[in-house]
VOPAGU-2260 file (C-alpha; in pm, 1 decimal, decimal comma):
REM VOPAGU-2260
SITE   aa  ch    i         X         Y         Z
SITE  UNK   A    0   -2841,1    4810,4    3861,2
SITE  UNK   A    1   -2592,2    4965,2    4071,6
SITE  UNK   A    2   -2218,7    4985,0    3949,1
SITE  UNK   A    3   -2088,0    4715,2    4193,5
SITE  UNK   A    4   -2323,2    4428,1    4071,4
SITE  UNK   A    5   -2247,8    4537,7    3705,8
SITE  UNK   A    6   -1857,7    4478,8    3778,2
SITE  UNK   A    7   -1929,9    4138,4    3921,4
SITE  UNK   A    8   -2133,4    4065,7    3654,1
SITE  UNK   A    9   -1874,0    4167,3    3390,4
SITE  UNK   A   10   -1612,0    3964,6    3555,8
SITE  UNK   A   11   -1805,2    3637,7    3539,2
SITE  UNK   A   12   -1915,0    3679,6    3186,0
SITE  UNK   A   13   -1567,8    3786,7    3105,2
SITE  UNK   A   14   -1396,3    3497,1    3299,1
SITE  UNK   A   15   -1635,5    3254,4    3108,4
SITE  UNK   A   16   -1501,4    3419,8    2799,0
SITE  UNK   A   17   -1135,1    3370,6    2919,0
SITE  UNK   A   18   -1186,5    3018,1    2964,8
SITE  UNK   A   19   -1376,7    2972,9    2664,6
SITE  UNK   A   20   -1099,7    3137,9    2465,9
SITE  UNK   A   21    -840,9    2878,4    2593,1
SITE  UNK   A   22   -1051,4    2581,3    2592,8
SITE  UNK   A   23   -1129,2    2677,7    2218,6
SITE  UNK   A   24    -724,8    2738,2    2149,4
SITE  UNK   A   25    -652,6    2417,1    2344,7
SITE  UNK   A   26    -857,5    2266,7    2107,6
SITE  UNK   A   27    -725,9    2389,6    1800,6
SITE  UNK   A   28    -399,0    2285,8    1913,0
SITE  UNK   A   29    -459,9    1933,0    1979,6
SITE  UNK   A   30    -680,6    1962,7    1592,7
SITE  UNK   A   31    -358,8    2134,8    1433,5
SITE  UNK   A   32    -144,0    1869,5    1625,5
SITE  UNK   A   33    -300,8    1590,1    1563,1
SITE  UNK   A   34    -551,8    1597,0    1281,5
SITE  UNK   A   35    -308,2    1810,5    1095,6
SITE  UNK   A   36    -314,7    1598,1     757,3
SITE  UNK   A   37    -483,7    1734,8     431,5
SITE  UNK   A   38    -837,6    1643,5     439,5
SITE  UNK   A   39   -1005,3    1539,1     102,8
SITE  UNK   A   40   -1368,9    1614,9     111,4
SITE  UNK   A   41   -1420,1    1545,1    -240,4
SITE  UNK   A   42   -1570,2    1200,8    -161,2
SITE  UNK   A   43   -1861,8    1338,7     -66,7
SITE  UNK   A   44   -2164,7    1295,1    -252,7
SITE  UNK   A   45   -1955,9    1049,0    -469,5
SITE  UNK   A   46   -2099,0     712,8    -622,4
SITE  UNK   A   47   -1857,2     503,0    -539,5
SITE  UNK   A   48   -2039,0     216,5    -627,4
SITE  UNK   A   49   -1972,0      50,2    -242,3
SITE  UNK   A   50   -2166,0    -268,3    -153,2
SITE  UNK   A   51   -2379,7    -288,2     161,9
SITE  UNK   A   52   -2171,9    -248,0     486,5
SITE  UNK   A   53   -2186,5    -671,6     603,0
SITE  UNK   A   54   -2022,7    -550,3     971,5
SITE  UNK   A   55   -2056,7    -222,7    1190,8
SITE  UNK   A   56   -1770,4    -326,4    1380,9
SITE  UNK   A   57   -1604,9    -341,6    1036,1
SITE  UNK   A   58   -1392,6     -68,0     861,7
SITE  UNK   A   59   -1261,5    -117,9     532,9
SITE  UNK   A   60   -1007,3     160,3     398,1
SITE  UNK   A   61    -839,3     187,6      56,5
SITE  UNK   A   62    -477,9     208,8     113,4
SITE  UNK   A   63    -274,5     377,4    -170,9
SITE  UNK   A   64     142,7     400,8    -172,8
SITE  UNK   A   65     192,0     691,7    -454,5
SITE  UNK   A   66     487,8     769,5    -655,9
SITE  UNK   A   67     439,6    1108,6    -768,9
SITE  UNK   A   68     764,3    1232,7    -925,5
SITE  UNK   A   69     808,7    1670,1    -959,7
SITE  UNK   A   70     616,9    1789,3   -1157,0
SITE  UNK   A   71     355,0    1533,3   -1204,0
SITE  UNK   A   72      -3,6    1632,2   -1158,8
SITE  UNK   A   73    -107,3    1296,5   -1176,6
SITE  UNK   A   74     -11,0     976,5   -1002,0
SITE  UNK   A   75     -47,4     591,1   -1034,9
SITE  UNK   A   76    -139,3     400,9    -745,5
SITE  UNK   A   77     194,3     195,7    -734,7
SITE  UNK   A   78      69,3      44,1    -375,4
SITE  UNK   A   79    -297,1     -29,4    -370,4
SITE  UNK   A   80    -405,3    -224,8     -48,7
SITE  UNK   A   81    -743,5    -286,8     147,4
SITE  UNK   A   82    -714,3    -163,3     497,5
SITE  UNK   A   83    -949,2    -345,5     701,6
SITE  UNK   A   84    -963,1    -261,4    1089,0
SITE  UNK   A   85   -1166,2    -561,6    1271,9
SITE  UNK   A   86   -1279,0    -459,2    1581,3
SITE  UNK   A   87   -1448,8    -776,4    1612,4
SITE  UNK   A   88   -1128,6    -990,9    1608,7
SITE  UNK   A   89    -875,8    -725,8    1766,2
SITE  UNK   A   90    -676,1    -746,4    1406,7
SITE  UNK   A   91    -554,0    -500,2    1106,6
SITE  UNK   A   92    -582,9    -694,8     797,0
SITE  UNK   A   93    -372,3    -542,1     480,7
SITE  UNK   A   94    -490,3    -690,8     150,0
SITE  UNK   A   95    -266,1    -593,7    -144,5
SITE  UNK   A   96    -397,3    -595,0    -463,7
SITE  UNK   A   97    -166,6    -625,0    -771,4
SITE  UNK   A   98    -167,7    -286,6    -941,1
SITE  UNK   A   99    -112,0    -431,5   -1274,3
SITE  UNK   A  100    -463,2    -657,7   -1239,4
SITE  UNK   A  101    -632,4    -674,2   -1557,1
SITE  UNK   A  102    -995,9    -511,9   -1441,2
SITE  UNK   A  103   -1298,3    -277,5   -1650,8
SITE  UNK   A  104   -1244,9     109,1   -1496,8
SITE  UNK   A  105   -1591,6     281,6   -1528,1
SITE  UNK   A  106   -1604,4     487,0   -1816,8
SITE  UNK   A  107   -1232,3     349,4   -1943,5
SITE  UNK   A  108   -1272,9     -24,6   -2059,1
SITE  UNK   A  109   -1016,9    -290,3   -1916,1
SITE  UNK   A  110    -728,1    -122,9   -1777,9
SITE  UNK   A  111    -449,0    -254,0   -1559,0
SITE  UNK   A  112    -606,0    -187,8   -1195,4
SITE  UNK   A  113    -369,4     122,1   -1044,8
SITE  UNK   A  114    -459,2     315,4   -1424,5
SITE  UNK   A  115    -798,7     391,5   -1233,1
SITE  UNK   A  116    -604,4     659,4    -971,1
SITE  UNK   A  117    -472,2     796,2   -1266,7
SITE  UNK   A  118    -772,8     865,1   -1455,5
SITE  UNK   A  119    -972,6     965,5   -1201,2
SITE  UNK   A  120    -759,4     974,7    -863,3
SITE  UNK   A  121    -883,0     783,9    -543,0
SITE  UNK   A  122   -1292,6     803,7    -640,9
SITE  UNK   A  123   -1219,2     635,5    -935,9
SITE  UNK   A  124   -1000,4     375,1    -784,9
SITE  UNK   A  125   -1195,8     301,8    -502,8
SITE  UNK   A  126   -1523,3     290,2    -765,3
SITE  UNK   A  127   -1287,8      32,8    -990,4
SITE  UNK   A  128   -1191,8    -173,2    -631,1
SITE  UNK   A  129   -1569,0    -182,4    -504,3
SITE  UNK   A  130   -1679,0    -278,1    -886,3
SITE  UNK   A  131   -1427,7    -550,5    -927,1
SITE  UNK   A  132   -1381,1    -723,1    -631,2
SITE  UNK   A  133   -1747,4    -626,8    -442,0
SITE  UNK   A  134   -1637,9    -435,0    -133,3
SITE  UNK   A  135   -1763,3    -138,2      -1,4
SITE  UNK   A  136   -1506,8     109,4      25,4
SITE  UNK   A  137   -1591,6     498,0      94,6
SITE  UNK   A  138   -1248,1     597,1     269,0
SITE  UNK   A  139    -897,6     629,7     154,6
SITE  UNK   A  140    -551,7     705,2     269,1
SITE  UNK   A  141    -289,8     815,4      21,2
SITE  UNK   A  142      94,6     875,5     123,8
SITE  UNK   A  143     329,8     967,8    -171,9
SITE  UNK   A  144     639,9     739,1    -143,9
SITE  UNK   A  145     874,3    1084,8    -114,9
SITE  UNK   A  146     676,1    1111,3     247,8
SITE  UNK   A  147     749,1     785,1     329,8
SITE  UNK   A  148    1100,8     882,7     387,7
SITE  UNK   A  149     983,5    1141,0     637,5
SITE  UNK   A  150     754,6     884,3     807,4
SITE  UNK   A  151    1025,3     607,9     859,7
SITE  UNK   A  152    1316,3     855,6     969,5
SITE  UNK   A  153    1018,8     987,9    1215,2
SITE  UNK   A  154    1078,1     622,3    1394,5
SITE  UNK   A  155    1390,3     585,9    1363,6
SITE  UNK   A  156    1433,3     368,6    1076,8
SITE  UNK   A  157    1285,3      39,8    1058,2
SITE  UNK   A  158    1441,5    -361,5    1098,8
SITE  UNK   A  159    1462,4    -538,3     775,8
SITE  UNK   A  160    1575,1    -837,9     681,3
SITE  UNK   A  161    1764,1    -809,9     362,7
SITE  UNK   A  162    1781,7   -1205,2     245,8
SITE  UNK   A  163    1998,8   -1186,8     -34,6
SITE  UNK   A  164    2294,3   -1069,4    -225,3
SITE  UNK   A  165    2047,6   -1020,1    -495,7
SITE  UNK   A  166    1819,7    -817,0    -325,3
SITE  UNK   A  167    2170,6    -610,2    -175,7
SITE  UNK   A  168    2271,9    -565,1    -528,6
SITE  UNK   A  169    1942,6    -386,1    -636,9
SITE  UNK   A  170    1865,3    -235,3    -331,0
SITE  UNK   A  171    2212,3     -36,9    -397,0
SITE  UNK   A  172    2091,9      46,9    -757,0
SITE  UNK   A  173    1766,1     150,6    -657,6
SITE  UNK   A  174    1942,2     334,2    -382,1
SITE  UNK   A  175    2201,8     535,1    -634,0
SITE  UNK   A  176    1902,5     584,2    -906,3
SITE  UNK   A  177    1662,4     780,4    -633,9
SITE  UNK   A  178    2005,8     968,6    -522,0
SITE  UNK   A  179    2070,2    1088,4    -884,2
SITE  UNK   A  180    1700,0    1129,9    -924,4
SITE  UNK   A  181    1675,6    1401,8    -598,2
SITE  UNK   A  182    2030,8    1568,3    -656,6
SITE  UNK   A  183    2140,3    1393,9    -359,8
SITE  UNK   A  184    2379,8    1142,6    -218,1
SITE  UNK   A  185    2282,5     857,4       2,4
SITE  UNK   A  186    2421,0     618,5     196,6
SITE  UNK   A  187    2421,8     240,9      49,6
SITE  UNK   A  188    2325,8     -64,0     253,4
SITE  UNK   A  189    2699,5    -251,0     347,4
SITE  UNK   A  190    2573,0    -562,4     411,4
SITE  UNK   A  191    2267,0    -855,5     383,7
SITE  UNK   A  192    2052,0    -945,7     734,1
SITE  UNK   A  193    1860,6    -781,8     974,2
SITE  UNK   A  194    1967,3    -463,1    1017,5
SITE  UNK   A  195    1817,0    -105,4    1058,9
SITE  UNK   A  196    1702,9     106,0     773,7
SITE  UNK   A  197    1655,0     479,8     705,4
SITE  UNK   A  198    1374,6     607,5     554,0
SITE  UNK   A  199    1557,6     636,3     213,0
SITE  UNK   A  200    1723,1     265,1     247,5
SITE  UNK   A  201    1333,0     133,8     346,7
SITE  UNK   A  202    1162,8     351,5      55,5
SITE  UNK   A  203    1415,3     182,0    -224,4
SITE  UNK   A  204    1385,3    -195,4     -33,9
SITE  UNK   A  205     997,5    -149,8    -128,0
SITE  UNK   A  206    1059,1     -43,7    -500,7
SITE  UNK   A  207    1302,0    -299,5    -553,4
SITE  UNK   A  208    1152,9    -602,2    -856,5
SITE  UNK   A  209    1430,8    -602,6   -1070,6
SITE  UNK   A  210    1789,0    -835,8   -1100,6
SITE  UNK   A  211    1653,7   -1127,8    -993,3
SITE  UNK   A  212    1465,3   -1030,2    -688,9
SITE  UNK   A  213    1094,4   -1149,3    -726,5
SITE  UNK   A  214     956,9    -877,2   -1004,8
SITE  UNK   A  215     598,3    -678,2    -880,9
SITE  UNK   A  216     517,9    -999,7    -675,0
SITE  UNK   A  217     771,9    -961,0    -465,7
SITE  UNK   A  218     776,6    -623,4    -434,4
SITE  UNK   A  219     436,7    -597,0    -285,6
SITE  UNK   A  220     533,4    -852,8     -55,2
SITE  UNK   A  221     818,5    -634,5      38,9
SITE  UNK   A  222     569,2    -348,6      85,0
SITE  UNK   A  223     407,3    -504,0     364,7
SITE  UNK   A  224     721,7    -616,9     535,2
SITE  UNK   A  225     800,1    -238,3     561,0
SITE  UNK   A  226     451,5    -161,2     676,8
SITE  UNK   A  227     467,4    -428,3     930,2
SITE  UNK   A  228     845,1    -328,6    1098,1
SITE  UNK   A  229     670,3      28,3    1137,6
SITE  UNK   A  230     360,0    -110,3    1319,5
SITE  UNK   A  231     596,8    -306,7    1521,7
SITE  UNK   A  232     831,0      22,6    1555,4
SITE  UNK   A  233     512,7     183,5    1679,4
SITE  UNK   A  234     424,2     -97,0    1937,7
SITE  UNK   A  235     736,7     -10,2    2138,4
SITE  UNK   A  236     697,2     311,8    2175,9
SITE  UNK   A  237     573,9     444,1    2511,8
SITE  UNK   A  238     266,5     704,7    2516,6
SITE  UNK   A  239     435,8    1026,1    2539,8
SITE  UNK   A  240     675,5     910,1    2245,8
SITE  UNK   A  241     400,8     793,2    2029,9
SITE  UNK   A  242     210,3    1167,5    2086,9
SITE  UNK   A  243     515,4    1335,0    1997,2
SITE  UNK   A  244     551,2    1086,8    1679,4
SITE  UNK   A  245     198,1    1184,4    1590,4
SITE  UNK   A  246     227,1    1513,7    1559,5
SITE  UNK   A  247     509,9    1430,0    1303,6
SITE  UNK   A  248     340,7    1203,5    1085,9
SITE  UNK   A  249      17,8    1354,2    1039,5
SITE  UNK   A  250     107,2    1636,6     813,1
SITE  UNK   A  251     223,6    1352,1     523,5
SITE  UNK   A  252    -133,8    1155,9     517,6
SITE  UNK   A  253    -404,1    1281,8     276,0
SITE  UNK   A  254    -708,6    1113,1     420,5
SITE  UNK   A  255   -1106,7    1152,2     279,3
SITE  UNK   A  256   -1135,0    1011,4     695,3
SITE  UNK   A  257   -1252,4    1380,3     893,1
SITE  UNK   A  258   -1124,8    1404,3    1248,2
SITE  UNK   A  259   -1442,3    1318,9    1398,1
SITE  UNK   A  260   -1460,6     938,7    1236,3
SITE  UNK   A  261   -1028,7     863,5    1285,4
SITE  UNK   A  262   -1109,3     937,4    1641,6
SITE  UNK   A  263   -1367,8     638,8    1737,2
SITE  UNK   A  264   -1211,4     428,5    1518,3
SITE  UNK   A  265    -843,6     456,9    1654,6
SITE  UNK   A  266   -1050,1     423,9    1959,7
SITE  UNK   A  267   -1191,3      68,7    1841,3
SITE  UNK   A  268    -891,5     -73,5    1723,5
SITE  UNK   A  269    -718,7     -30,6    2055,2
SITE  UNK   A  270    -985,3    -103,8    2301,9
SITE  UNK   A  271    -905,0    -473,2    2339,7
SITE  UNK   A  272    -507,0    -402,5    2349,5
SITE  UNK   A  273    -285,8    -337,9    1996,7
SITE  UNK   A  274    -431,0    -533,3    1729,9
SITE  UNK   A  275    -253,1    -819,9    1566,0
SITE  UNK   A  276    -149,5    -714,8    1197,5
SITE  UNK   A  277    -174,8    -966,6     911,2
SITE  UNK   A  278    -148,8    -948,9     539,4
SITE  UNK   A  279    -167,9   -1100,2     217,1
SITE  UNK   A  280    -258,1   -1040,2    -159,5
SITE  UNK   A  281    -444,4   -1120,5    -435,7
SITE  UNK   A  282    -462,7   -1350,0    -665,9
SITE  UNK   A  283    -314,1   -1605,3    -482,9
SITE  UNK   A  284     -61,1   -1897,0    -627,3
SITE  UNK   A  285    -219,8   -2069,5    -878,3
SITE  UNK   A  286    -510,1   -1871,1    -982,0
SITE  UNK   A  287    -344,1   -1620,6   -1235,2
SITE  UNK   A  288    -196,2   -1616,9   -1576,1
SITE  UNK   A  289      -1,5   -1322,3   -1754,5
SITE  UNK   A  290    -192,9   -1181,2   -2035,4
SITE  UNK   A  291    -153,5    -895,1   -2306,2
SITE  UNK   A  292     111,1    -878,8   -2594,2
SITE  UNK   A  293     396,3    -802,9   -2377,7
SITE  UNK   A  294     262,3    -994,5   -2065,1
SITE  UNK   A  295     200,3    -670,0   -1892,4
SITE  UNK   A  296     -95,9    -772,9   -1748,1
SITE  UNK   A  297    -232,3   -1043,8   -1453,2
SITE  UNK   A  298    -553,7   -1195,1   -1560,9
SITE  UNK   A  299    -783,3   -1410,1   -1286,1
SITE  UNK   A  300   -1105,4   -1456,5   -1200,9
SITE  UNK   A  301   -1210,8   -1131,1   -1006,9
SITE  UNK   A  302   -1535,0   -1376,7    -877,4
SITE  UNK   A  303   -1286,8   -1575,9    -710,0
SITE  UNK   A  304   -1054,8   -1301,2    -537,2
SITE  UNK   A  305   -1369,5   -1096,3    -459,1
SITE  UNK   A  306   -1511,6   -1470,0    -256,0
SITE  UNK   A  307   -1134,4   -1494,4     -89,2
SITE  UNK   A  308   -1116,6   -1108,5       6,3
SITE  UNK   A  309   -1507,0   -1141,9     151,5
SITE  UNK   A  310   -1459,8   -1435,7     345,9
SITE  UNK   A  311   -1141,5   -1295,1     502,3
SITE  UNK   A  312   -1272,9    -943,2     592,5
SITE  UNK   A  313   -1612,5   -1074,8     740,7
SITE  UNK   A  314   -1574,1   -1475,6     829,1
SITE  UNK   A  315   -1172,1   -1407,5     929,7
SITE  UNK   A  316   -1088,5   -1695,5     679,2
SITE  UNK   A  317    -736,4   -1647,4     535,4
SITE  UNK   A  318    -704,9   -1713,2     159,9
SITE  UNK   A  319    -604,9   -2050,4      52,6
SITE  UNK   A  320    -704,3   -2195,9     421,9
SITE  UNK   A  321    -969,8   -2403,2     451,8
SITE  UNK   A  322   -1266,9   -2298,7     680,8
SITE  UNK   A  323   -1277,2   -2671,7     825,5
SITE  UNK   A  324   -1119,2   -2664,2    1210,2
SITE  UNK   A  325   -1141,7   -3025,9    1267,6
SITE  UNK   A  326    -887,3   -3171,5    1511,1
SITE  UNK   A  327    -821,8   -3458,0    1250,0
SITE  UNK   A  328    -730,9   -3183,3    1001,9
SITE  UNK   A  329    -354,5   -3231,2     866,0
SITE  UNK   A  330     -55,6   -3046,2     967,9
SITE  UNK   A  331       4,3   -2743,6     730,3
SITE  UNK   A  332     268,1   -2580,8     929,1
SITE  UNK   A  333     499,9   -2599,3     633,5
SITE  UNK   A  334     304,2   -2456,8     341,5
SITE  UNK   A  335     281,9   -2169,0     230,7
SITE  UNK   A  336      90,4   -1966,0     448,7
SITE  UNK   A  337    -270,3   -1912,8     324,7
SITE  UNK   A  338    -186,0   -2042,2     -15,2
SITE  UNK   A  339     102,7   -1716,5     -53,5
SITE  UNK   A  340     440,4   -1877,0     -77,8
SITE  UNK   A  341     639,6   -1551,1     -39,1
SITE  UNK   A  342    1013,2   -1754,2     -58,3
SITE  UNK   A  343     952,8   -1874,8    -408,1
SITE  UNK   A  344     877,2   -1746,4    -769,2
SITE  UNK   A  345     458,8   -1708,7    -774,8
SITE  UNK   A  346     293,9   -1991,6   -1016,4
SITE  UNK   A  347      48,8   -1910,4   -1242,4
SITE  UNK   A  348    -199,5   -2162,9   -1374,3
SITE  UNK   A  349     -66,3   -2431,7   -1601,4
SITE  UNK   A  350     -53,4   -2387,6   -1932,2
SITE  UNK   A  351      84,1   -2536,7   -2254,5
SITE  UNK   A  352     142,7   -2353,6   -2553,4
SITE  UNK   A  353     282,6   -2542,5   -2832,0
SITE  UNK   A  354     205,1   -2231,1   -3092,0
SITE  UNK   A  355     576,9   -2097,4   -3093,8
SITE  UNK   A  356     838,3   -2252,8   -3251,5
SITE  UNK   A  357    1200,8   -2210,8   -3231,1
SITE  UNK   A  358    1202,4   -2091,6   -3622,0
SITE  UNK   A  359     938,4   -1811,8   -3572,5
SITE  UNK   A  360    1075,5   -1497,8   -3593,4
SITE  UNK   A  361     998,6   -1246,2   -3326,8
SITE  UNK   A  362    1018,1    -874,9   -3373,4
SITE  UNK   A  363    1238,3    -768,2   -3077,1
SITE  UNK   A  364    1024,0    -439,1   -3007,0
SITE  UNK   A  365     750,7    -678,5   -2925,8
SITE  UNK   A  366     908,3    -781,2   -2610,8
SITE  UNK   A  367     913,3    -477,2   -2444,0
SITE  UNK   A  368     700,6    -426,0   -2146,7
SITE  UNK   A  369     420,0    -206,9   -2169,2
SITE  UNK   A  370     553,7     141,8   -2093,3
SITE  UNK   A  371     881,7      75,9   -2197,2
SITE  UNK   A  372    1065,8      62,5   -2533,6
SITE  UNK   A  373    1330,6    -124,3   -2735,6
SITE  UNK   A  374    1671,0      55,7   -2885,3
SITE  UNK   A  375    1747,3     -81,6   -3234,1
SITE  UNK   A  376    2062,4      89,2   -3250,5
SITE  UNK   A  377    2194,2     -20,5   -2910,6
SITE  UNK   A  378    1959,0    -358,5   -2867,2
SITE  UNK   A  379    1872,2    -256,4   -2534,8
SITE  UNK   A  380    1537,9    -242,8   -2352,0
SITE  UNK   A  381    1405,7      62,8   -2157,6
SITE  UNK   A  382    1123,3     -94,3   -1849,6
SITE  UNK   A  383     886,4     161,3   -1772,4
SITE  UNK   A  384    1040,0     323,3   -1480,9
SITE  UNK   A  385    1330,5     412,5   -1739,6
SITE  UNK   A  386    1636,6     155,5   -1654,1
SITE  UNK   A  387    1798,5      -7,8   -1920,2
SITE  UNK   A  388    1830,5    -377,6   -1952,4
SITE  UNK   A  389    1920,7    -679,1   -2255,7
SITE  UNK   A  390    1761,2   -1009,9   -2298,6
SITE  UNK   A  391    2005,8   -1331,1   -2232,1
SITE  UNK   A  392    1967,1   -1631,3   -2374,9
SITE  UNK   A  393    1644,0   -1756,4   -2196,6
SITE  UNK   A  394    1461,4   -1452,6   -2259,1
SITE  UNK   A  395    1553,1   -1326,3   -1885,7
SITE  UNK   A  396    1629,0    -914,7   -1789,8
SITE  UNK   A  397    1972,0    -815,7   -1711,7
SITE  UNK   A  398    2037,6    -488,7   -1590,1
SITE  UNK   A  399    2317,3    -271,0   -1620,5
């Protein structure tokens, strides 16, 4: 071969090596930039006990909101939802679950439902979901409620309607408590309305339960309305803003989902246009009770929330709507919508319990939640996130 074909030869396989080279950085780029979240591959080769797959088109994805405080090395699930991406419909369904849902964890007995991440982080709670409510769950998304912060000052802040002086009052507390909690001082909300939050403002308007604002019920509810003004954030955003907004967000997801199966199914969800988002929760109004010594627990049928969760995922019914669509059907534009009645206190079942009498005497340490603890010396109650309340008259929580 003489020298001159050996140089031309050397150049091509040399300029195919070039190319190579950048194609293969390019790529790692766009991986690093936007599949840059930790990857769990410890779901694999997991039992985690999921049903039969009813729909290709489909996805159902355990959703869980963590509040992992320094130095924990383990977490409860304080947010547990069921993601469920419908390409079918063009819709993102979020289901919340209540975490403290009296259910059997594998291996544990009956625990209260977000124990199970605890115990055995996400494999064991999506095992206990799949087991107690028949869905068939093999992905997960976890962010810790710290990134949150990160996520919602990445847009912006979000709009939230703060309804009531209530809600402004406890927001405030929840507000000053995370402040002294980080070392840190943050800014209060002034006012109640619609309004823009920060990332810190929208993190505490999710905790809040307490002083009169709704308890856990309400809270989860809140939950979603956060979830749904950053979906709507998103939604205005033009392409090369929601790129650079990517890149941002990715590095505060831990996902079991690899890059190749978040790709088609970002893909799917968007084909038709944005899909509409839509939520509720389970049990709904009605079908619960509280249960346990301290009422720390939500008992219900799981049979029955497992039937309204199924026939919403795969048949698009909502709970607490009828499947009928006759044209003589009544006019339910002013009940609660699909049996969730978000504006007033959640009923449980009826019951009548004639046991207790005003004579009885009740040991005061018995009416502390689970998790929490009564002062004899002070009278005061400690809830299980640590804040210190009495009982008035009617048995109700006032915090300091």
């Amino acid at each position: 071969m003489s020298l001159k074909r050996f140089q031309r030869k050397l150049i091509r396989v040399l300029t195919i090596l070039v190319i190579l080279s950048i194609i293969f950085c390019l790529g790692l780029y766009a991986y690093r930039s936007f599949f840059g979240y930790t990857y769990d591959r410890s779901l694999f080769g997991q039992d985690l006990a999921a049903g039969v797959k009813a729909d290709e088109n489909i996805t159902n994805i355990a959703l869980f909101g963590l509040d992992t405080r320094e130095g924990d090395t383990q977490s409860h699930s304080d947010c547990m939802m069921i993601v469920t991406v419908d390409n079918t419909r063009g819709k993102i369904k979020l289901i919340s679950l209540m975490r403290d849902s009296l259910v059997t964890i594998d291996g544990h007995g009956e625990d209260k439902l977000n124990a199970a991440y605890f115990l055995g982080g996400p494999s064991l709670a999506i095992r206990t979901i799949n087991e107690n409510f028949g869905t068939d769950i093999t992905e997960y998304i976890a962010v810790n409620f710290e990134q949150l912060v990160e996520i919602i000052d990445a847009l912006g802040g979000v709009e939230i309607n703060v309804e009531t002086t209530e809600e402004l009052l406890e927001l405030n507390r929840v507000i000053r408590d995370y402040g002294i909690e980080q070392g840190k001082e943050f800014t209060g909300v002034e006012h109640t309305g619609l309004q823009t939050l920060d990332g810190v403002q929208a993190l505490c308007y999710g905790r809040i339960r307490k002083g009169g604002t709704g308890d856990d019920w309400a809270r989860v509810e809140r939950q979603s309305i956060v979830l749904e003004a950053m979906f709507t954030k998103v939604q205005e955003m033009s392409a090369s803003d929601l790129i650079g907004l990517m890149q941002k967000l990715v590095p505060y997801v831990t996902t079991s989902l690899s890059p190749t199966e978040i790709a088609p199914l970002i893909v799917g969800a968007v084909k038709d246009g944005v899909p509409t988002l839509e939520h509720t929760r389970v049990p709904l109004d009605g079908e619960w009770d509280y249960y346990g010594a301290s009422s720390e627990y939500i008992l219900y049928d799981l049979d029955v929330a497992a039937d309204h969760i199924h026939e919403y995922i795969y048949n698009d019914v909502f709970p607490g709507e009828s499947t009928s669509t006759d044209s003589g059907s009544t006019d339910t534009s002013n009940e609660p919508l699909g049996g969730v009645d978000y504006d007033e206190p959640p009923t449980a079942p009826a019951t009548t319990d004639d046991t207790s009498s005003s004579d009885s005497t009740v040991d005061p340490a018995s009416l502390a939640e689970e998790g929490g603890r009564y002062d004899p010396e002070t009278g005061d109650y400690y809830d299980s996130d640590g804040d210190r309340y009495y009982l008035d008259e009617s048995g109700n929580r006032v915090y300091y």
